[in-house]
Structures are given as C-alpha cells and as structure tokens.
PLY file of the C-alpha trace (Angstrom):
ply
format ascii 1.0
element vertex 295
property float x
property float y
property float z
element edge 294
property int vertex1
property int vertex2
end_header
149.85 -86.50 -111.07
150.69 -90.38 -110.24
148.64 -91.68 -107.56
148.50 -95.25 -105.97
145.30 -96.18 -104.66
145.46 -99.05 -101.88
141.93 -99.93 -100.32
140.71 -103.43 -98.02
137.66 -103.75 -95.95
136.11 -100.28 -95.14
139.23 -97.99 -95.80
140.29 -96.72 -99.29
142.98 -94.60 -99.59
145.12 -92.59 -102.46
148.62 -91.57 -102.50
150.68 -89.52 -104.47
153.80 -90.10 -105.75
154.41 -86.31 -105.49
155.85 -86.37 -101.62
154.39 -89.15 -100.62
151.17 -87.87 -100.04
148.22 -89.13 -98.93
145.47 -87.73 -101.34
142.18 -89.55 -100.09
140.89 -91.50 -97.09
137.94 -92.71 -97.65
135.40 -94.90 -95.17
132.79 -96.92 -96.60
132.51 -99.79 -98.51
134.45 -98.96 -102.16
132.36 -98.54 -105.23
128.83 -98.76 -103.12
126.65 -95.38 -102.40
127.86 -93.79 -98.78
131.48 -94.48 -99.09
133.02 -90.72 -97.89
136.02 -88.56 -98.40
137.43 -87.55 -94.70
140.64 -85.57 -96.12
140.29 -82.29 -97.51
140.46 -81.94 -101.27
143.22 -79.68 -101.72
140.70 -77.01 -102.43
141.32 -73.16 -102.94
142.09 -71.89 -99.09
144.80 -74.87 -98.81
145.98 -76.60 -101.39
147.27 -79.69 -99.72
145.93 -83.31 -98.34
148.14 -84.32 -95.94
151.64 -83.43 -96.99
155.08 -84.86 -95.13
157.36 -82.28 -93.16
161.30 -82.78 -93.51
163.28 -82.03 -93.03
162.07 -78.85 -91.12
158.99 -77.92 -89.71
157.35 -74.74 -90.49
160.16 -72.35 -91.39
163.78 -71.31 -90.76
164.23 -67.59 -90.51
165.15 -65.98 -93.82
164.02 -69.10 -94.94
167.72 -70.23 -95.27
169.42 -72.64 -93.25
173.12 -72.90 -91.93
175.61 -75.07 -91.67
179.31 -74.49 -90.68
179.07 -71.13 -91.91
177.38 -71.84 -95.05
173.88 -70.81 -95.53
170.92 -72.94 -97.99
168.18 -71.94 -99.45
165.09 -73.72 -97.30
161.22 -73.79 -98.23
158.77 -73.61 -95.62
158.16 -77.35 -93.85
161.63 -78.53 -96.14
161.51 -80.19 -99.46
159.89 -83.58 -99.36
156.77 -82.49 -99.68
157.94 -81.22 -103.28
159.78 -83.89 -104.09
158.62 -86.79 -106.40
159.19 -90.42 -104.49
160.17 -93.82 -106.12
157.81 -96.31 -105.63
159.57 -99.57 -104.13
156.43 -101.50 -104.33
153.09 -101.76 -104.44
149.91 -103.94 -103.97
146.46 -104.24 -103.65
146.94 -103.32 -99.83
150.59 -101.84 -98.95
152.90 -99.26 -100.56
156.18 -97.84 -99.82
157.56 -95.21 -101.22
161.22 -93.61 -100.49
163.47 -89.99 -101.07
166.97 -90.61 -101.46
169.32 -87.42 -101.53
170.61 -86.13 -104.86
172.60 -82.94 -106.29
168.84 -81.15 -106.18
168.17 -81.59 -102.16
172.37 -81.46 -101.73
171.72 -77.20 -102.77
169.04 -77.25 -99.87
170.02 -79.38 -96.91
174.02 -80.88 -97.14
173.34 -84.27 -95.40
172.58 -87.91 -96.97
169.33 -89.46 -95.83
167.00 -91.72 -97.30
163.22 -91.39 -96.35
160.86 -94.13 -96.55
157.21 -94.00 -96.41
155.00 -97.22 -95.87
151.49 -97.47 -96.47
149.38 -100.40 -95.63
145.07 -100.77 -94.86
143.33 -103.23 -92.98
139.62 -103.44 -92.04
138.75 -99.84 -91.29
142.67 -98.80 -90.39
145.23 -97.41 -92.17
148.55 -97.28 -90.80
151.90 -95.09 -92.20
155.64 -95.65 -91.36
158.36 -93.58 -91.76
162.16 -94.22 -91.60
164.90 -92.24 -91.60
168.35 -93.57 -92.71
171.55 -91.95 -92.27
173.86 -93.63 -94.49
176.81 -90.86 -93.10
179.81 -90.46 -93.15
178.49 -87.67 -90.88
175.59 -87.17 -88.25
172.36 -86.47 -89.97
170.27 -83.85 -88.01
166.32 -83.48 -89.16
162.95 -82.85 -88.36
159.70 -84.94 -89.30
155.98 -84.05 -89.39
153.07 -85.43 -90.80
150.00 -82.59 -91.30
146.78 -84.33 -92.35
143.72 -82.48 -93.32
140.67 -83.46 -92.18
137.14 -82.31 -93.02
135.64 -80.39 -90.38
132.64 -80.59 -90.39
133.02 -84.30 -90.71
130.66 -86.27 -93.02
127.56 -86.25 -91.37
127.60 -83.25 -89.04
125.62 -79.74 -89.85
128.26 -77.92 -89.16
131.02 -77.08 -86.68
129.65 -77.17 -84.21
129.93 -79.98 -81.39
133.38 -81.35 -82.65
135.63 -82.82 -80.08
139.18 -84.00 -79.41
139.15 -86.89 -76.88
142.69 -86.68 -75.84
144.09 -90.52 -74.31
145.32 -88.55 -71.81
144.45 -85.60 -69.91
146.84 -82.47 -71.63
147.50 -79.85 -69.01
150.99 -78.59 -70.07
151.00 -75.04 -71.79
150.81 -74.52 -75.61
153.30 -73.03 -77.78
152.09 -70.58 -80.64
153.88 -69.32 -84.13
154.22 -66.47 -86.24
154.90 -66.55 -89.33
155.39 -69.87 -88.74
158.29 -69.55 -86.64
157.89 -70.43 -83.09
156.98 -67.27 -80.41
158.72 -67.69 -76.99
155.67 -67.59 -74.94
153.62 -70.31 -73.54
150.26 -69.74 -73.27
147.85 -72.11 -70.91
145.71 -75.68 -72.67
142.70 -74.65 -74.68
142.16 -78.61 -73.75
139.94 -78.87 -70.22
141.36 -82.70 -69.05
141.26 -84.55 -71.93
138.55 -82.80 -73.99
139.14 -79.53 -76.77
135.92 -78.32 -77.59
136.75 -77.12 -81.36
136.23 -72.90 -82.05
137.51 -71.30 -85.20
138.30 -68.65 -82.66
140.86 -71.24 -81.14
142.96 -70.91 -84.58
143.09 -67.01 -84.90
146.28 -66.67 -83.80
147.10 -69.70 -86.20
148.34 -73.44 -85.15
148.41 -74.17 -80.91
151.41 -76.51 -80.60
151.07 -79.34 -77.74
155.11 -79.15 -77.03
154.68 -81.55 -73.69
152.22 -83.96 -75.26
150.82 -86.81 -72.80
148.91 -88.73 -75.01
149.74 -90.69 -78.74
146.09 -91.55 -79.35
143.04 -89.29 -79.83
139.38 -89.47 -81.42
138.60 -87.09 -83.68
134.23 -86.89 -83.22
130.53 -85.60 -83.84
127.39 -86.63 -83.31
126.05 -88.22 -86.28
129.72 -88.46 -87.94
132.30 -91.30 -88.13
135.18 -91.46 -84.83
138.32 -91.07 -86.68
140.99 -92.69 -83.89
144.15 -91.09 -84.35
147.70 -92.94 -83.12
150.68 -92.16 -83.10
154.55 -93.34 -82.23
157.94 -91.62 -82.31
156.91 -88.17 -82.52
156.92 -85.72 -79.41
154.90 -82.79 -80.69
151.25 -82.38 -81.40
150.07 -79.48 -83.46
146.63 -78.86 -84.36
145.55 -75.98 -87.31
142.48 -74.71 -89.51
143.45 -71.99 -91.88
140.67 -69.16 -91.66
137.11 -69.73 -93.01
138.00 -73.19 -94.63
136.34 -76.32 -93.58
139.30 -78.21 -92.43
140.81 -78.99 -89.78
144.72 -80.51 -89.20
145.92 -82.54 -86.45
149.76 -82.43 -86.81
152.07 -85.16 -85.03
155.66 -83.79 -84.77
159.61 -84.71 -83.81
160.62 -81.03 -84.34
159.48 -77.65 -84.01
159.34 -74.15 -86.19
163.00 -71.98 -86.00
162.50 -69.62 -82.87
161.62 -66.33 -84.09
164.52 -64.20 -84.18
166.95 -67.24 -84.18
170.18 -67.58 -86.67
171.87 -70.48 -85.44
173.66 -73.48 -86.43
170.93 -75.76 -87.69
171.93 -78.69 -86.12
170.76 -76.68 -83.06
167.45 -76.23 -83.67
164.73 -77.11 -81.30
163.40 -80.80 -80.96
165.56 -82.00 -83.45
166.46 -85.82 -83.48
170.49 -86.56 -84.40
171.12 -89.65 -86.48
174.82 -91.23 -86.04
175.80 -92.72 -89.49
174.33 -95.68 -90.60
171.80 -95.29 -87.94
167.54 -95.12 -88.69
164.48 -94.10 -86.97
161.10 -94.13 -87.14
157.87 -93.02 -86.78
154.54 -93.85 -87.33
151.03 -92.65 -87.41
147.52 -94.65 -87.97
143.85 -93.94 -88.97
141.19 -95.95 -87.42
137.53 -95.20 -88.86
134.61 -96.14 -86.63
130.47 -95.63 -87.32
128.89 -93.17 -85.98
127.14 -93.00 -82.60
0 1
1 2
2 3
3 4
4 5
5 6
6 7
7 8
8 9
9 10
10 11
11 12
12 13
13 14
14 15
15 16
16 17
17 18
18 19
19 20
20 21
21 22
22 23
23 24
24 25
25 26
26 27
27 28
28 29
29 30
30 31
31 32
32 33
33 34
34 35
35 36
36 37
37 38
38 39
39 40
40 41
41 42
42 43
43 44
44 45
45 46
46 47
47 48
48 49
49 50
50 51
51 52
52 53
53 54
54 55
55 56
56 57
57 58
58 59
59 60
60 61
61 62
62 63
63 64
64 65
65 66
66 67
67 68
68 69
69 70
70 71
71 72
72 73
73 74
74 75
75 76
76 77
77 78
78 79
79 80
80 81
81 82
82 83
83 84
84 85
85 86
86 87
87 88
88 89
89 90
90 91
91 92
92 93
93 94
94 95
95 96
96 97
97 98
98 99
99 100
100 101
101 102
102 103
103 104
104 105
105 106
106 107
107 108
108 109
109 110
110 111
111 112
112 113
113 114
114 115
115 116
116 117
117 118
118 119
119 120
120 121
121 122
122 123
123 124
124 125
125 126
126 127
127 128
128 129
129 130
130 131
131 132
132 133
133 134
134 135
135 136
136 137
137 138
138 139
139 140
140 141
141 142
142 143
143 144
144 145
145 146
146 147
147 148
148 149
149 150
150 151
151 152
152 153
153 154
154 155
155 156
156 157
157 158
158 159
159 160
160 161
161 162
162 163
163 164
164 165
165 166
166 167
167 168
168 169
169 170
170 171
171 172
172 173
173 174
174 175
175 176
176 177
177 178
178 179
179 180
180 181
181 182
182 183
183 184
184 185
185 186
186 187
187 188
188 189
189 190
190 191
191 192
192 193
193 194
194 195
195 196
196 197
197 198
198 199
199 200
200 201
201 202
202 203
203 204
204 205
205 206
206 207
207 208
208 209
209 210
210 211
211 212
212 213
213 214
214 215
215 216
216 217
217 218
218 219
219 220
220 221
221 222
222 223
223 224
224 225
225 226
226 227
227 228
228 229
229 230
230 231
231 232
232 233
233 234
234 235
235 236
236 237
237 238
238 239
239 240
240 241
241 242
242 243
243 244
244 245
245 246
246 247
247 248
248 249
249 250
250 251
251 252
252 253
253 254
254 255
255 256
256 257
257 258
258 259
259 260
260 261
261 262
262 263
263 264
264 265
265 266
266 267
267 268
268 269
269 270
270 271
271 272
272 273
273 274
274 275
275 276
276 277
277 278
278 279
279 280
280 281
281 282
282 283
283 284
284 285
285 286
286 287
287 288
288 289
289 290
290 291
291 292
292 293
293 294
C-alpha cells in the first residue's frame, strides 16, 4: 500500500494510490495529543475508507454490462476503485492523481476516459476534484460517486444517539431504495422532516435511502460534544446515505448516476442518471470537508 499524506492547519489527510482513495481525515493539530480519525478504518464489517464509484454505481444486473450487443464483465460500483492511479504530483498540501484507460479496463468498459482526482487542504478544509475526459473518437457515457465513511458515533459522542443531518435545504421529495444494490422502482416518502434526519440504524435496514431529487449541495454532519463536519458538494445530482448493519459508520454518498434498475438489460448507455461526454469534452465534480469544534 502507497499512500500520500497531505496535511495544513487543522486537517490531515491520507490517500491511497490504490483508487484514489482517501484513507484518513484527520482534525486536530498533527503530531499533538487530540488530533482524531473521522473516516472509518477499513475495519472488518467494511473494508473501505472512502472509495471512488466509476464508472457505475452500485451494480449492473448479472453484473455485466452491454454495449452494441456485446456484453463486459462489470464489478459492483465499476473498476476505479481497484485500480492503482499515477500520481501527477504531489506536495506538502495538494495531490492529483489520474486513471487513464488501458487493455485491462478496455475487457470491462469499451470507452477511453481519463479520470483525475485532485486533492488539496487548507485550514480545517479539504476539498476533492474530479474530471472526466473523453478523449473519443466516440461519446463516453459514465457514472461517478464518491462514498465516504464516516465514524458514527463521531469523536466525542457516547454513542449514536443524537446525530443529525442539517440538510441546506429543506428535502421533501421521495427516496429511492436498492436491492441488491440495484435500484427498486418504488419511491418511498423523506425519512428527513424539513431539513433535519434524525439518524436510526433502523433507517438503514432496508440498506442505503437514495435522495434522487436532492435540493441541497451542503450539509452538517453533528453531535453534541463532537466536531460539525460541513459537507459540500458540486456536479453531482444524487445523494445517498448508508451504514452497513451493526458497524459504527456511517456514509454520506454524493452521486451523478444511479444503481441498474432491477430487472433491467439494456443498452448501457441508457442507464439512469448517466452524464454523456461528446469527444474531447470533460466534466467535473467536486466534493469538500469542512471540520468545525464542537458546540
């Protein structure tokens, strides 16, 4: 394992060569007593930190996706995640990292791309980029997600208990659920009253609730006694949020894409939420994690 570690101010934070992940965020002054971990440690009942989604989202049925006629072999959430990035550069405060297609992602997914993944801390933020390049000759169709692990309970708290999602906006708009990580039909109403979700276990039994309509691209993450981790986000539509059962984690998921509708065999290039690149076009995304002290 090749990590980078990049750290300024009151924000530390670790990332792994291995698809571009990011390994540790920690808040506190580095190398002085009370400096914390707020990721979860890739321990037994999920053994991830925060990995990167493309180019699908949760899975494709049969786990296979096709194009023209021709079917490919496609892990759960895609490849990059499994992939090993080139670091571009590097330094005491930024890093960016990038995926370029090759023979090995050419027998999953048949489309160029190049993926780029910027890091960069200031003060008590970090802030990630993505871009997407299409350098053609053909139209690139993809997904992107980014599924951070948090601890819950945050540093600080008892327990559970008394977490909160402050929402920027209030989120009335019906929720989406998935089985087997592919996405069920039904809508089912907001677990989130105005702009507040009171966090359950119970609210994860049926696995991740999916904000498909989202209002808001900010949100604070909160309990008493704990740090406010601020949440932002740009160029992603979807919200998901997740805690795997009995594990103290908990996963707030911005999206452009969603899971293959259950049942579904189609093109891929027709799969929900997708964004179309035209060649030699890019787009990107962002997301950004703002550490305040507690209350």
């Amino acid at each position: 394992m090749s990590r980078i570690r990049i750290g300024a101010g009151r924000v530390t934070a670790e990332i792994d060569e291995q698809g571009a992940e990011l390994c540790s965020l920690r808040y506190g002054t580095e190398g002085q007593p009370g400096a914390t971990e707020l990721l979860w440690q890739a321990e037994r009942a999920w053994p991830w930190h925060a990995p990167l989604l493309f180019p699908v989202i949760g899975r494709m049925n049969g786990d296979r996706l096709r194009d023209d006629g021709t079917y490919y072999a496609m892990p759960k959430h895609g490849f990059a995640r499994d992939r090993r990035f080139t670091v571009e550069r590097h330094d005491a405060t930024t890093a960016v990292l990038t995926l370029r297609d090759d023979a090995a992602t050419r027998r999953l997914f048949p489309f160029p791309f190049r993926l780029t993944v910027g890091y960069a801390v200031e003060g008590s933020r970090l802030t990630v980029s993505y871009s997407v390049h299409n350098p053609g000759p053909g139209t690139l169709p993809a997904s992107l997600g980014v599924h951070p692990g948090f601890r819950w309970p945050l540093p600080g708290a008892t327990d559970k208990r008394g977490h909160t999602v402050l929402f920027e906006r209030p989120e009335p708009a019906p929720v989406r659920r998935v089985e087997d990580v592919l996405l069920l039909p039904e809508r089912h109403p907001t677990p989130v009253r105005g702009r507040t979700l009171r966090l359950d276990g119970a609210l994860f039994t049926d696995g991740a609730v999916i904000l498909e309509a989202l209002n808001s691209s900010r949100l604070i993450y909160s309990a008493p006694g704990s740090p406010r981790v601020t949440l932002s986000w740009h160029g992603f539509r979807q919200l998901a949020l997740w805690s795997p059962p009995e594990a103290d984690l908990l996963c707030l998921e911005p999206w452009y894409g969603l899971p293959s509708p259950i049942g579904s065999d189609g093109e891929y290039a027709a799969s929900p939420g997708q964004f179309h690149l035209a060649a030699g076009w890019s787009r990107t995304f962002g997301f950004g994690v703002e550490v305040s002290p507690a209350r």
